[in-house]
N, C-alpha and C positions, 0 to 999 in steps of 0.2 A: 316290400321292404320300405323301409320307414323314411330314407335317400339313398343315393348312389355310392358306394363301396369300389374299392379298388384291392382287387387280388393279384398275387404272384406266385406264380405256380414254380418249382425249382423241382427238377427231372435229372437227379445225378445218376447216371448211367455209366454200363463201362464203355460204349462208343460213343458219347459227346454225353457234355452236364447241355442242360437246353431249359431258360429260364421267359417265363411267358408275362405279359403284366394285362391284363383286361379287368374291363371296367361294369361295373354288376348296375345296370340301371332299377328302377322303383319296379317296374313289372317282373326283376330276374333275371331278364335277357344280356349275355354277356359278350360285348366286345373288345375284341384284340388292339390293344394299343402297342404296341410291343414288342418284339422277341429279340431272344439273342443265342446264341450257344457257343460253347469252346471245346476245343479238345478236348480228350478223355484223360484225365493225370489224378494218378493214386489210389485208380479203384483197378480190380482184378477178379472177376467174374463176378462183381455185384455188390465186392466187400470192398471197402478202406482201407488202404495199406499203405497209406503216406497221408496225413491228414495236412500238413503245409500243401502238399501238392494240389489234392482236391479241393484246400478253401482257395488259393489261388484259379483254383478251375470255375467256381461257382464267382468269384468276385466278375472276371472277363465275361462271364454271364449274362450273369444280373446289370452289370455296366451297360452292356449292349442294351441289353432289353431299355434299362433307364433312358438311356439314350434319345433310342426311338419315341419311347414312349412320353416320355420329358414330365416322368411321374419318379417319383423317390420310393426306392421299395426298401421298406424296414421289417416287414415281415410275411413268412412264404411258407405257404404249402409247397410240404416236401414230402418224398415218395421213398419208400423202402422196400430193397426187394435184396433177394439172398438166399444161398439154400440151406441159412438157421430157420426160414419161415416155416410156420406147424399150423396146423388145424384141427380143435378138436369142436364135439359135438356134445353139449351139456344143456339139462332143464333146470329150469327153477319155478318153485312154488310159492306163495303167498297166499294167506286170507286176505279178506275186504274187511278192514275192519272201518270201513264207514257204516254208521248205522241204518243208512239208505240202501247198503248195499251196492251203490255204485262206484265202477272203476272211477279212479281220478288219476291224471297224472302223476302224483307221488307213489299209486300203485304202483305202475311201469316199471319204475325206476328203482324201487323196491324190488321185483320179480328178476328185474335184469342183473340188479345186483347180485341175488339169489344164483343165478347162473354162475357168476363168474368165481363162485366155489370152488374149486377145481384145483387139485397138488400139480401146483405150476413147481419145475424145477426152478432152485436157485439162481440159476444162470439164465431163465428166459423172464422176458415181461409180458402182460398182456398186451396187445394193439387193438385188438377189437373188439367188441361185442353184437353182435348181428344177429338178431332177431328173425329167424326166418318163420315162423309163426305162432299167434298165441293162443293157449283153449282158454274157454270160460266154461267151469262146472262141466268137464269134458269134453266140449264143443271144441272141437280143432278147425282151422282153417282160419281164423280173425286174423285179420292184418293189422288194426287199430280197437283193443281193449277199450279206448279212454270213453265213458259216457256209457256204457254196457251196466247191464245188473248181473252180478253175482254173487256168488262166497268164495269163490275159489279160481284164483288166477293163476296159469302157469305161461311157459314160454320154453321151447325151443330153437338154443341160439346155434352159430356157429364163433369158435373165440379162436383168433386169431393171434395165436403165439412168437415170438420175435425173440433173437438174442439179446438180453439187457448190453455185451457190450457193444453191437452195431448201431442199437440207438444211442445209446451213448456219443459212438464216434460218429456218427450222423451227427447229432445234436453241437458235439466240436466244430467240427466242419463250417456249418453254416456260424456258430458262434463267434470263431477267427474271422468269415468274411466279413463280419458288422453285419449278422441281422440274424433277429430272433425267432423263431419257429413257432404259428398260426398254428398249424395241426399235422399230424401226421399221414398217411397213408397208402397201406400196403398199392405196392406197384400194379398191380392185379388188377383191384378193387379200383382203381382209379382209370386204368383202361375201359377197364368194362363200362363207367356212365360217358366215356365219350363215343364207343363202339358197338354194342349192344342195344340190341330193340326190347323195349319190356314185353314184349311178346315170346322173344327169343328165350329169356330168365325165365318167361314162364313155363316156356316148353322144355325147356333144357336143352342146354347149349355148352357149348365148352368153350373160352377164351383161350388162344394159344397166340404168347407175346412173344417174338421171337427176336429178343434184342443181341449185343456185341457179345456181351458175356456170358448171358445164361437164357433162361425160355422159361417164361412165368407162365403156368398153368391154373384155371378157375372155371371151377365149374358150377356154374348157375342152376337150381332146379325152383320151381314154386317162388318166383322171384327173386329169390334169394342166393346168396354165395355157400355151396353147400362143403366145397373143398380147395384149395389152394396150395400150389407147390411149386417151388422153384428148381428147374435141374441146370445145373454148373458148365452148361452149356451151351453156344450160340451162334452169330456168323463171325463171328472173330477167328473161330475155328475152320472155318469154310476158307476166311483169308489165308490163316497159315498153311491150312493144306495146297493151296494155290501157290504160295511162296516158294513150298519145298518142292510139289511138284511140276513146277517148272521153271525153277532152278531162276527165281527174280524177288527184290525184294519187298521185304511188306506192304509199304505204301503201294508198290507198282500191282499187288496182287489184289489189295483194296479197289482200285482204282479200274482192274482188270475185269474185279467181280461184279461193282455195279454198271460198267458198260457192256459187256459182255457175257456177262454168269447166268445164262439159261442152264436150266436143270438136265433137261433129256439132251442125251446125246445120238439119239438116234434117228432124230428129225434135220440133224444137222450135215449139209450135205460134204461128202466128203471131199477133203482138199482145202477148205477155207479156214484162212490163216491170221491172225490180227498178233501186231507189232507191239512189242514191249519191253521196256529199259531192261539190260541188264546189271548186275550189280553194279558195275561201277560208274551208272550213268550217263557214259562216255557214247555208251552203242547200242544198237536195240536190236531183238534179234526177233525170229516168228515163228507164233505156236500152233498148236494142231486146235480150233474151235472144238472140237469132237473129247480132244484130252482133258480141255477147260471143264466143258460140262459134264465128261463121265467122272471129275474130280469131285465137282460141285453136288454130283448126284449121290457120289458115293456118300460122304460126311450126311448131307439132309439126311438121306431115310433112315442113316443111325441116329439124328436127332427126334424124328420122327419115330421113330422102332422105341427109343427111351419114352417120348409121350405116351405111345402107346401102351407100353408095359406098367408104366405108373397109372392111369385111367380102368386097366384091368385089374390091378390090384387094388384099386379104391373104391371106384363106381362100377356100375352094368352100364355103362357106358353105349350101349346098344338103346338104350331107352330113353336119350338126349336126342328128340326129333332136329331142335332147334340145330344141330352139325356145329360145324367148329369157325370158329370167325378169329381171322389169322389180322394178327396187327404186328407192328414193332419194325424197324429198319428191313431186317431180315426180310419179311412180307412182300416187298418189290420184285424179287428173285420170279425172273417168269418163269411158269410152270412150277411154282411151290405150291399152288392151291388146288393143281390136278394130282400134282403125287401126295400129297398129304389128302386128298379124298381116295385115295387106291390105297392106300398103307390104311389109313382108317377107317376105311368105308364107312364112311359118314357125306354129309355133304357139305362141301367148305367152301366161303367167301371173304376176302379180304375185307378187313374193320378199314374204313377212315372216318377220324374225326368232323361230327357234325355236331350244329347246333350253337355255331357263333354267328358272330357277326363283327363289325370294321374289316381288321385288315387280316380275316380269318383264312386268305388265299395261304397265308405265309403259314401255316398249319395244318396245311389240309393231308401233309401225306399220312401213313401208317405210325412211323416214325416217330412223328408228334404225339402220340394217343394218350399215353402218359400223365405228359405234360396237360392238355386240354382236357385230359378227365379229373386232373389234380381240381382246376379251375371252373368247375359243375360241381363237384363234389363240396366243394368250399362255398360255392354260392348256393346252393341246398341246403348245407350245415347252417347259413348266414342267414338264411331265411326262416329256416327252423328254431332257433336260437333267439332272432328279434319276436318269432311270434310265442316264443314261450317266458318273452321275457328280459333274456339276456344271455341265458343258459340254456343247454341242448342237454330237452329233457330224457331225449331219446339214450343217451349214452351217460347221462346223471353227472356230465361235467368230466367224467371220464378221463378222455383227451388232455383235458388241461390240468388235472394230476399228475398226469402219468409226463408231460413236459416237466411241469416243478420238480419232479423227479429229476427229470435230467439236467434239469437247470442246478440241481442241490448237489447232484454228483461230482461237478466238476464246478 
């Protein structure tokens, strides 16, 4: 990179907005100046449903992060996730019409265009276009056309489909807190380049983000993002069943679950008891550890039991060596990586973000993945983008349409 660049990653979630600010020096390498986060206000499993409330949520953010960071943030990668998100699988074709025969970069972006053909409904917009690989003259397997001889270029994408109105109300959001929207990107897709080994993408692997509201699903094969889905479900759920079944409330059940919310209840010996408010504050009363976790246990492996029934009805899911690499707040929960390897029979390991530097300690849980893949993913785009020019020839400028779009709508 041509000098040093400053990003800001903004990670609206339904259990905290969480806003990062790092700094992209001339080799790529990016450190953390910054963070912030605030409570969760106006989102409800993934969706907007009070937009005063969430741009209020993102400004305590972002302030924090500025703060620290004693950097001004005016425009942020931001993250979409939801269960309007869809995934379809489309080709496109093109000739070469240079007289050389060789691919050139306005190929690409020709063929990729080519792809995104496809009877989108009225009510969704494209987000992605992803290239997971391209033939030349029937040659499958190319990862980079550009510089090749052929007549005939195709591509195999995956397109990533979105509700037109949640970007939209995304696009509000941040618009009301005073700042303008860098790029988009699916929640998923942005975990994966902070938790995922390109070995893992190569084998296939499955991403399971397990945030407040819902559980973002991605499934990698041949490097690529082959499928994507969000279920309406998360540990928010684990909280309220805690609430009700033990008769305390939300925050105290919050508070219950990451101190004490182990899974298995049958490692836990019987009789031990831990102390917690009851409703009115005033008194605290003691519960059965064994009740906590057979509560905790029950809810997971019906979110699990949901992973799993979505993976069998989209992929062979058995032929993803690479197993499942669990990220997102949820992730902490001990013994979530043993029963989601027994429900899935696959082999699974907790994602934490790597690959920073400064004051990357303040990121390092599950939690963050998000956020920290928002801020690789942007300095990847940033680097692609200076070296094509100005424009990222990979996606034909894409992205920055499809924002004037929402900039136009409202």
């Amino acid at each position: 990179m041509a000098r040093r660049s400053v990003l800001t990653a903004l990670d609206i979630g339904s259990s905290k907005v969480v806003a990062v600010v790092a700094e992209v020096d001339v080799s790529g390498a990016l450190a953390v100046l910054g963070v912030g986060q605030a409570s969760p206000a106006g989102l409800r499993r993934g969706m907007i449903v009070d937009i005063e409330e969430a741009s209020r949520a993102v400004v305590r953010a972002v302030t924090q992060a500025q703060q620290m960071s004693g950097v001004e943030a005016k425009t942020v990668l931001a993250s979409l996730s939801g269960p309007h998100v869809l995934t379809a699988q489309n080709r496109g074709v093109v000739a070469i019409a240079n007289p050389q025969r060789e691919i050139g970069p306005e190929d690409v972006v020709r063929v990729l265009q080519a792809a995104q053909v496809i009877n989108i409904p009225p009510d969704r917009r494209l987000l992605h276009v992803l290239p997971c690989q391209y033939l030349v003259d029937g040659y499958d397997g190319i990862v980079d056309p550009s510089g090749m001889a052929g007549n005939r270029l195709e591509v195999e994408a995956t397109l990533v489909l979105a509700a037109a109105s949640s970007i939209q109300n995304l696009g509000k959001v941040i618009a009301r807190a005073g700042l303008q929207v860098q790029e988009v990107v699916l929640s998923a897709l942005a975990a994966a380049e902070a938790v995922l080994l390109p070995a893992e993408k190569d084998l296939g692997v499955v991403l399971l983000d397990i945030g407040g509201g819902t559980t973002d699903l991605a499934v990698f094969q041949r490097g690529s993002l082959r499928l994507a889905a969000v279920l309406p479900v998360g540990g928010d759920y684990i909280t309220s069943d805690l609430a009700i079944g033990l008769r305390i409330p939300l925050a105290a059940a919050e508070q219950v679950k990451k101190q004490h919310g182990g899974i298995r209840a049958s490692p836990v010996p019987e009789g031990q008891e831990v102390e917690v408010p009851d409703f009115g504050g005033e008194h605290t009363k003691k519960v059965s550890r064994q009740l906590l976790a057979a509560i905790v246990e029950a809810r997971v492996k019906e979110i699990l039991g949901l992973v799993r029934q979505k993976l069998a009805e989209a992929t062979d899911f058995y032929m993803l060596p690479g197993g499942v690499v669990l990220t997102g707040g949820t992730a902490a929960l001990a013994g979530l990586a043993q029963l989601a390897g027994e429900i899935l029979q696959m082999p699974v390991r907790i994602g934490r973000p790597q690959g920073l530097e400064g004051m990357a300690d303040l990121v390092q849980g599950p939690e963050y993945a998000t956020a920290v893949g928002l801020l690789l993913y942007g300095a990847r785009s940033l680097g692609r983008a200076e070296a094509a020019g100005g424009e990222d020839v990979l996606l034909g400028g894409w992205l920055s349409r499809l924002w004037a779009w929402v900039r136009d709508s409202f």
